[in-house]
C-alpha positions in Angstrom: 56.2 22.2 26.6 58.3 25.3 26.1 61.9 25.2 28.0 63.5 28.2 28.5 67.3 28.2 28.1 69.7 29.4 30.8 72.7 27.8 29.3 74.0 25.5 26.6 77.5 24.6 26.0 79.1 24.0 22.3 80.4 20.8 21.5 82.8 19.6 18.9 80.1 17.5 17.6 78.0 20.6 16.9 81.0 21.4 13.9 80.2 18.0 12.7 76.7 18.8 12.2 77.5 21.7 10.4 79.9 19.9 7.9 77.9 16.8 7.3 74.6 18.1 7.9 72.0 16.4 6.4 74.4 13.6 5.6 74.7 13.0 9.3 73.4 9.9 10.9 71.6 11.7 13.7 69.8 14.1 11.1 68.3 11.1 9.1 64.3 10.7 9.6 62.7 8.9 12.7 61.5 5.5 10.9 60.4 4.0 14.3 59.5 4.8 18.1 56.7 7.3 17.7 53.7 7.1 15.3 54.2 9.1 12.4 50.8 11.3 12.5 52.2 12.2 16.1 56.1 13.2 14.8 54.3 15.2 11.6 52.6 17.6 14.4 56.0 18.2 16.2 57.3 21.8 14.8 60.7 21.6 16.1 60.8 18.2 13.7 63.6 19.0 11.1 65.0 15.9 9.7 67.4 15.4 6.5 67.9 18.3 5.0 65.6 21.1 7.2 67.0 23.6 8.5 67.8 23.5 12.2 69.2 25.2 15.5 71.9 22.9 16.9 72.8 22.6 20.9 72.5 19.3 22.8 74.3 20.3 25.9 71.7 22.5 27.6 70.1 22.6 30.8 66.8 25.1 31.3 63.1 25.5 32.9 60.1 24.5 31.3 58.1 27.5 31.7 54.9 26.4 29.7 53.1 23.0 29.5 50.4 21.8 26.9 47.4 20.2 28.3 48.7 16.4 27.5 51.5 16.8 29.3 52.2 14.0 32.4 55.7 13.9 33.3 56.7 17.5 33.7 55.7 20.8 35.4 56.1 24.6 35.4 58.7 25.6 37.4 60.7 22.2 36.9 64.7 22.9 35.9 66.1 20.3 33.7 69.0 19.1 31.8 68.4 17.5 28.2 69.8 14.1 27.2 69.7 14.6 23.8 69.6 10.8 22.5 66.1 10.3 22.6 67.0 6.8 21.8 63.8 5.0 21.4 63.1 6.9 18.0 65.1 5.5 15.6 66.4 6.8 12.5 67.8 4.3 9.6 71.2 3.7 11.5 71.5 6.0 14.6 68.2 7.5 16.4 66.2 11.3 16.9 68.6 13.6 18.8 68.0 17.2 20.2 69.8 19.5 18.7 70.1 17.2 15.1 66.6 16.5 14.1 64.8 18.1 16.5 65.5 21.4 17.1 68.3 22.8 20.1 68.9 25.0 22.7 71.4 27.5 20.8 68.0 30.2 21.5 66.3 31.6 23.9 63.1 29.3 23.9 62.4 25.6 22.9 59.4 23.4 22.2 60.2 19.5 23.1 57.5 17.4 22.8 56.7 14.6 25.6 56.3 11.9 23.1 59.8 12.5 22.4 61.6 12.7 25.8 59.7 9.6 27.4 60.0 6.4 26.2 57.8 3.6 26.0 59.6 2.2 29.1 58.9 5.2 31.2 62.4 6.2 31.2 62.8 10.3 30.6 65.3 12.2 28.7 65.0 15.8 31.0 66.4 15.3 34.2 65.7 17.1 37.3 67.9 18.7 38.6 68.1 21.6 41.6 68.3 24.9 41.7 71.8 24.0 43.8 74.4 24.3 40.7 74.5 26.8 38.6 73.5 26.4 35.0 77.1 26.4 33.8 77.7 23.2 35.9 74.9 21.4 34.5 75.1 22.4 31.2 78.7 20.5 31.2 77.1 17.5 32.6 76.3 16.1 29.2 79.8 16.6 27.7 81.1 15.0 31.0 78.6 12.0 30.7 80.4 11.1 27.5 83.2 10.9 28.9 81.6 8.8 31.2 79.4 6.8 29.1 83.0 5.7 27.3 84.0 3.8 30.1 80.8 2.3 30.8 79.6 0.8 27.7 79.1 -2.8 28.3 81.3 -4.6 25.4 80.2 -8.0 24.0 82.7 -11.1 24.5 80.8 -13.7 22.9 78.4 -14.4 19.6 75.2 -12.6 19.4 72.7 -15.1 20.2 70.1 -14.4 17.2 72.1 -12.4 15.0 73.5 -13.1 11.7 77.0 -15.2 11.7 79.8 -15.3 8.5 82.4 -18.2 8.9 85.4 -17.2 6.2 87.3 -20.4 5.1 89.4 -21.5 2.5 89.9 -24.9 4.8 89.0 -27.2 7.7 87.4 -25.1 10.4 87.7 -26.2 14.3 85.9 -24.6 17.8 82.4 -23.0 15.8 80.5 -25.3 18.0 82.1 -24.0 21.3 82.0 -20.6 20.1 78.1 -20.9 19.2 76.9 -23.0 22.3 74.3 -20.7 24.6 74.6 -18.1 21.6 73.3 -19.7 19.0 73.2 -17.4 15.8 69.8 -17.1 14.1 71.8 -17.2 10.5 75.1 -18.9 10.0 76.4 -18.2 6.5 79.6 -20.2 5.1 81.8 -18.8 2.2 85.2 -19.4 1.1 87.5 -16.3 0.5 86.8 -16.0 -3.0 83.3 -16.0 -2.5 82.8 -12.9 0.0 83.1 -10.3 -2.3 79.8 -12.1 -4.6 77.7 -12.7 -1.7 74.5 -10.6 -0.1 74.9 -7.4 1.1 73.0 -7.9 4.2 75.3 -6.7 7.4 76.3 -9.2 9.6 76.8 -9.5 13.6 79.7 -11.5 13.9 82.4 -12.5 10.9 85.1 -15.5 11.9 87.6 -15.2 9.6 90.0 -18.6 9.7 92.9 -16.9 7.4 96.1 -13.8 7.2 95.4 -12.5 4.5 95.1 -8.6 5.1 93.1 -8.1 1.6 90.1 -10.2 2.6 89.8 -8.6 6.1 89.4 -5.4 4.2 86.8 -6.6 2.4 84.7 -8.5 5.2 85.0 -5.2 7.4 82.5 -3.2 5.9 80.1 -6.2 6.0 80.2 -5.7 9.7 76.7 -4.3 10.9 76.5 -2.1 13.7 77.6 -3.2 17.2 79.1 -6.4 15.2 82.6 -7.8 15.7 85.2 -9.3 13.2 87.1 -11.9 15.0 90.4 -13.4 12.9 91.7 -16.7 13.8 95.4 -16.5 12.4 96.3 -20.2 13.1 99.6 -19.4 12.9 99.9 -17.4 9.9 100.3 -13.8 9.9 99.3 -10.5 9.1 102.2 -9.5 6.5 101.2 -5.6 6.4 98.9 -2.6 8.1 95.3 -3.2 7.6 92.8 -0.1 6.6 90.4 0.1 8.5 87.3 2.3 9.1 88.2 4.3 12.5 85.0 6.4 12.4 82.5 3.2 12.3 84.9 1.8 15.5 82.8 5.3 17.3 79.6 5.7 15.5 78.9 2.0 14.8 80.6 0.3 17.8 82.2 -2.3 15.2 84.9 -4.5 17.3 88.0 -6.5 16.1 89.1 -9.0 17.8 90.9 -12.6 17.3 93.8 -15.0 17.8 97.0 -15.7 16.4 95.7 -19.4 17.5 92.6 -21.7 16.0 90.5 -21.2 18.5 87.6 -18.5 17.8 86.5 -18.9 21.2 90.0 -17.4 22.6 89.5 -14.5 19.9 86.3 -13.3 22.1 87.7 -14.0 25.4 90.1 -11.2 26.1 87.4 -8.3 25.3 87.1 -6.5 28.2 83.8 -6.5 29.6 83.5 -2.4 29.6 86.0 0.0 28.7 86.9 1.2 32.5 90.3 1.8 33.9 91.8 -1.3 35.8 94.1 -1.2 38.6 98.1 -0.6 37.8 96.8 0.8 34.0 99.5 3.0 32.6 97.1 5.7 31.4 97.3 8.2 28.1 95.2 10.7 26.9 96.2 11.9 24.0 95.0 15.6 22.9 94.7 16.0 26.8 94.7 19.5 26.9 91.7 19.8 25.0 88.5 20.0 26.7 87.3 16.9 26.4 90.9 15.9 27.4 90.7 17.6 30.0 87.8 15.6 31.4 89.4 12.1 30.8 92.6 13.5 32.6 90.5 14.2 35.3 88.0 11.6 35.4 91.2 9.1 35.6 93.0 11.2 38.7 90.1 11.3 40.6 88.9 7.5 39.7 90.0 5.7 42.8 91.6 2.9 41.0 94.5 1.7 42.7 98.3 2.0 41.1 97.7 3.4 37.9 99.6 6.7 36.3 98.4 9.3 33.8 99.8 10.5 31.0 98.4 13.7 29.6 99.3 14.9 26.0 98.9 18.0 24.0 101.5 20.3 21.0 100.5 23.2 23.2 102.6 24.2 25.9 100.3 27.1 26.9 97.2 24.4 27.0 99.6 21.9 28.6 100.3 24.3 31.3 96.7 25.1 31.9 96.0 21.3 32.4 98.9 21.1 34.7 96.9 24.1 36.6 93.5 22.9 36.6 94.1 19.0 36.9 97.6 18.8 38.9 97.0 19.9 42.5 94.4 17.3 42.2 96.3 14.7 41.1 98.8 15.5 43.7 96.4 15.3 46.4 95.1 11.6 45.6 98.5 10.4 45.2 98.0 10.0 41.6 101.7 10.3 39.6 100.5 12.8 36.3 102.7 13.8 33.7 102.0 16.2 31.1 104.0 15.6 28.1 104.4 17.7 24.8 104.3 15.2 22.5 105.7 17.4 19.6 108.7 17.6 21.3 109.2 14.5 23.5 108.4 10.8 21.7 105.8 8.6 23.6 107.7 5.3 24.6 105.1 2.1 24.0 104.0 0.5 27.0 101.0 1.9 27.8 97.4 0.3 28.8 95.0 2.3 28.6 94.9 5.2 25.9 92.4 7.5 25.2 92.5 9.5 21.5 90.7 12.8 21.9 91.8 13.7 18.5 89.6 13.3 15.1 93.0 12.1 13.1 92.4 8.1 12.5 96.6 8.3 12.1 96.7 9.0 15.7 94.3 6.1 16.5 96.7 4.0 14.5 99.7 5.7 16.5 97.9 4.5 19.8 97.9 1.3 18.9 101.3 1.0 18.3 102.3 2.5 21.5 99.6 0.4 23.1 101.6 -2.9 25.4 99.8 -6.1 26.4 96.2 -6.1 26.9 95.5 -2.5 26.5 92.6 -0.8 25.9 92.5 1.8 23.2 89.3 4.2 23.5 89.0 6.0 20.0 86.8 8.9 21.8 87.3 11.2 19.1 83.9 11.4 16.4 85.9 10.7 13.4 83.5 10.3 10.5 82.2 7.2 9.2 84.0 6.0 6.1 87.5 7.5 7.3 89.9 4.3 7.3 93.4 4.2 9.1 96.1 1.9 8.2 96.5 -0.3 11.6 98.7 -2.7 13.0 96.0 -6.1 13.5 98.4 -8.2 13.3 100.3 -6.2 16.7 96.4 -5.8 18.0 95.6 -9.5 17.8 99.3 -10.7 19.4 99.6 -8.5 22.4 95.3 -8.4 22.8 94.7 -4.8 22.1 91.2 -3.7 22.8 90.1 -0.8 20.7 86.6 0.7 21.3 84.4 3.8 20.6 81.2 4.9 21.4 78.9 8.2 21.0 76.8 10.2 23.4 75.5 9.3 26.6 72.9 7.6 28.6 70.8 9.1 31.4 72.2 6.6 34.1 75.9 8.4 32.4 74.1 11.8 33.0 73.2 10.9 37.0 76.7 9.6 37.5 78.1 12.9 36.5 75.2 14.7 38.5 76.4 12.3 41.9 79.8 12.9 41.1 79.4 17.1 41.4 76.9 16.6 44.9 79.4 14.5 46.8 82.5 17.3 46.0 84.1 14.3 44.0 84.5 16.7 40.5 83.9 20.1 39.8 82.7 20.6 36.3 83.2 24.2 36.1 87.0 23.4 35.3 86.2 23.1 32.1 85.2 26.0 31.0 87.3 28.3 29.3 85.1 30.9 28.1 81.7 32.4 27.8 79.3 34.1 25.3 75.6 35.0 24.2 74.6 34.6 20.7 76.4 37.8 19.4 79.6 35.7 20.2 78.5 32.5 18.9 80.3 32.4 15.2 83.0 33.7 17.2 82.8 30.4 19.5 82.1 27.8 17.0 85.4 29.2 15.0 87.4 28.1 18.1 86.1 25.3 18.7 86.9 24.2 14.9 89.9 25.7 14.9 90.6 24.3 18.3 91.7 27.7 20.4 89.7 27.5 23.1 91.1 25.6 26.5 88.0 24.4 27.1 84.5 24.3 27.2 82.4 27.7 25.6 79.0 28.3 27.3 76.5 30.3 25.4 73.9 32.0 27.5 70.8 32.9 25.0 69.3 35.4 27.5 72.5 37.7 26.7 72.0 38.7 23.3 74.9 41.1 23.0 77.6 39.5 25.1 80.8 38.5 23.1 83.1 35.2 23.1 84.9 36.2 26.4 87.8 34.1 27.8 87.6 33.2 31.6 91.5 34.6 31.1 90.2 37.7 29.8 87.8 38.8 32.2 89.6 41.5 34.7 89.9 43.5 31.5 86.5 43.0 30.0 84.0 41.9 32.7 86.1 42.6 36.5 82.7 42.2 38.0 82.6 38.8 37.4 86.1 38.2 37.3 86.3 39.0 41.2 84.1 36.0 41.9 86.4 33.6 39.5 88.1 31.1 41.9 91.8 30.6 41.3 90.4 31.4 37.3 87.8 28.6 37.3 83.8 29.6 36.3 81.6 29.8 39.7 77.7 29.8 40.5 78.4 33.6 42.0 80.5 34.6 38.9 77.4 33.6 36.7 74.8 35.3 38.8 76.7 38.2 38.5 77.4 37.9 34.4 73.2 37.4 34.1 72.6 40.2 36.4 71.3 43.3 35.1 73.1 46.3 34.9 
C-alpha cells in the first residue's frame, strides 16, 4: 500500500542511525517472522548495509492499496509504529525507518505482511481527521516516554531460561529462588572457571561473592532481557564497577542483588514496572530537552499523589522555556516543579525516581549516586551498546536502586498517548519547537545532533522548499502562521495555514 506522508518528526535516534548505520541493531536482516520469498519482494526492504530513508515518527494516508490487502483502506489516516516486532532480526527486530524504508519523503510503500502480525495485532493505527498531523506525528516520541514507565520488569527467575550459579563456596536459597520458575539449564562454575566456560548468553547469573573483577566479567554473559543478581553475604564491593549502560536500554539487562545470602531477597525489591509511585521525589535530568520535556510533563500531569519534580538542564534559555511550557501546568495540579540549572546549582542525593535524558553513561552513573532508598533510575537515553560507566553497585545493591532502560514503543503505548490528547489530559503540540520541509532537513538533523533545538522538529515532505523555522521565529518569517500560534505553542489552524497554498 502507498502512504502518503503529511508529517514526520526527527528523532534523536534517527542520528544514531546515521552514525552506526549498518552496525545498528535495528538495521540487521529479518531472520524470522515473515517467509523469506515474501520479505525478498518487499522494495522498501534495505537491511545491513542498503541504503535507506530514515523517519519512524510519522503519521499519513494510505492513498493506494494492492489487491492483497485486508486490513486497510483508501482514505484511512494512520500513525506508524515502527517496531514491527514480530520480524526479528539477530538481536532486535524489522523497524520502519531502519530496515524498511521511512517517512523522511513524500510517498511510502509498507507492505501488510509487515504491519500485521501473526496475532492480528497492527502496526498503523487509525486515527481521525480530529488532530492535526503535527499532534500525531509526536505521538510515537511521546509513547516512549510512555512505554518507559510501562515496561513490565521481571522479579523472579525465568522459568525455562538458562541459569549461571557463581561460587567459590557453600551456596544457600537456589531452591527457593528456583521453585515455580524452574530454569531449563542450571550451570555451576567457580570464579575461576567463568572466564573458560561457553559463550552461550544466559538469563539469570547469581553471583555468591564481592569481588568487582568477576562481575565485570559475568556481565557481558548476560543475554538480553537477563538479570545479574549478586549475593554479597556480607562482603563488599571495594570499588566502582564498569558496566555496560547502553545494553541496560537496548538489551533490557537488569542488576539486582543483596548485601545478604539470600538470592531470593536480591529479586524481591524490582519494581514490578518502572512507573512513578506516590510521594517519589522526581528528576529528570536533561529536562529541557525535548524528550525531557515530555517526562517533565508526563510526571506533572500523572495524578500520583505527593510527589515533586525536579527538572534539569545547563541552559538557562531552555530552562526558561520548560518553565513556560510545563509550569502553569504544574501549578494548576498542585504539583511543586523546580527547574534547576544543574551547572550552576549541585543536585543534593535524595531523590527516587530519576530519569537520564542524556546519552553520557557518566551521568547515568551520577544518578545513581544521587539516587536515595529504593529509587528507580530510568536510563532513557539510547546510549550505544558496548559503552560502559563506572557505577556504584555496591551503593545500588545497599539502598535497592532500580536502574532500567528500554527502547521504542508498543501500540497499547501509542493509544495511551492517543487517549491522553482526546480527553484534554496532554497537549502534544508543546513540544514542538520548530518546523521544516526537506530543504530544511540537514539543517534539522544538525540541531538535533548538536542539541539546539527546544524541542521537537516536524518535517512536512509535501513542502519541498520550506526551511528549518523556529516556532520563535515565525512573526519574522512566516506571520501568517504565527498569528494562529497559541501563547507560541504549534496549533491544527497554524498548520493548515503553513500547508495552504499561496
Amino acid at each position: 500500500m502507498m502512504l502518503q506522508v503529511e508529517a514526520c518528526g526527527i528523532c534523536f535516534s534517527d542520528t544514531k542511525l546515521l552514525k552506526a548505520f549498518d552496525s545498528h541493531p535495528r538495521k540487521a536482516a529479518v531472520v524470522s517472522g515473515i517467509d523469506p520469498d515474501a520479505l525478498a519482494q518487499i522494495p522498501g526492504y534495505k537491511p545491513g548495509a542498503a541504503p535507506t530513508v530514515p523517519g519512524h515518527e510519522p503519521v499519513g494516508r494510505i492513498v493506494e492499496v494492492g489487491d492483497q490487502v485486508t486490513h486497510f483502506r483508501v482514505g484511512d489516516r494512520v500513525l506508524v509504529q515502527a517496531d514491527w516486532k514480530h520480524l526479528r532480526t539477530a538481536t532486535s527486530n524489522g523497524a520502519f525507518g531502519y530496515n524498511f524504508e521511512g517517512a523522511l519523503q513524500e510517498f511510502v510503500v509498507i507492505d501488510e505482511r509487515c504491519v500485521v502480525s501473526p496475532s492480528g495485532e497492527e502496526f498503523l493505527i487509525h486515527v481521525t481527521d480530529g488532530p492535526s498531523a503535527a499532534a500525531v506525528a509526536l505521538i510515537e516520541p511521546w509513547a516512549t516516554v510512555e512505554g518507559s514507565y510501562a515496561w513490565r520488569e521481571r522479579n523472579h527467575v525465568l522459568a525455562g531460561g538458562r541459569m549461571l550459579v557463581v561460587s567459590d563456596g557453600e551456596v544457600h536459597g537456589l531452591d527457593d529462588l528456583t521453585r515455580g520458575n524452574e530454569p531449563a539449564e542450571m550451570v555451576r562454575l567457580s570464579s575461576r572457571e567463568v572466564a573458560d566456560a561457553d559463550g552461550e548468553p544466559f538469563d539469570d547469573i547469581i553471583y555468591f561473592g564481592h569481588d568487582a573483577a568477576v562481575v565485570e566479567v559475568l556481565a557481558p554473559r548476560l543475554g538480553t532481557r537477563a538479570v545479574l543478581c549478586v549475593v554479597l553475604g556480607g562482603g563488599r564491593l571495594e570499588r566502582k564497577v564498569a558496566l555496560d549502560i547502553g545494553r541496560v536500554h537496548y538489551d533490557f539487562i537488569r542488576f539486582c542483588g543483596t548485601t545478604g545470602n539470600d538470592p531470593a531477597a536480591g529479586y524481591a525489591w524490582i519494581p514490578e514496572t518502572g512507573e512513578l509511585r506516590e510521594g517519589d521525589r522526581v528528576a529528570i535530568i536533561g529536562a529541557a530537552g525535548p524528550m525531557g520535556q515530555m517526562h517533565t510533563m508526563r510526571a506533572v500531569t500523572s495524578e500520583i499523589p505527593g510527589i515533586t519534580v525536579a527538572g534539569t538542564d545547563l541552559s538557562d534559555d531552555r530552562l526558561a522555556h520548560l518553565q513556560a511550557v510545563v509550569g502553569p501546568v504544574a501549578e494548576a495540579r498542585g504539583v511543586p516543579l523546580e527547574i534547576i540549572n544543574s551547572g550552576s546549582t549541585q543536585l543534593q542525593p535524595g531523590y527516587t525516581h530519576l530519569s537520564c535524558m542524556v546519552p553520557v553513561a557518566a551521568l547515568v552513573s551520577q544518578a545513581v549516586d544521587l539516587a536515595g532508598e529504593g529509587a528507580i533510575v530510568n536510563a532513557f537515553a539510547g546510549i550505544p551498546a558496548g559503552t560502559l560507566g563506572e557505577f556504584d553497585l555496591q551503593g545500588i545493591l545497599e539502598r535497592r536502586i532500580f536502574m532500567l532502560g528500554t527502547s521504542g514503543s508498543d501500540v497499547s503505548d501509542m493509544r495511551t498517548v492517543l487517549d491522553k490528547i482526546e480527553r484534554g489530559i496532554i497537549d502534544t503540540h508543546i513540544s514542538l519547537d520548530a518546523v521544516c520541509g526537506m530543504a530544511g532537513f540537514q539543517d534539522a538533523i544538525d540541531a538535533v545532533i548538536n542539541r539546539t533545538s527546544g524541542g521537537k522538529i516536524m518535517v512536512y515532505p509535501s513542502l519541498p522548499d520550506l526551511p528549518l523555522t523556529r516556532l520563535v521565529d515565525m512573526p519574522d518569517s512566516l506571520p501568517h502562521v504565527a498569528a494562529l500560534l497559541e501563547r507560541g505553542v504549534w496549533t491544527k489552524a497554524a498548520e493548515e495555514a503553513l500547508l495552504a497554498p499561496r
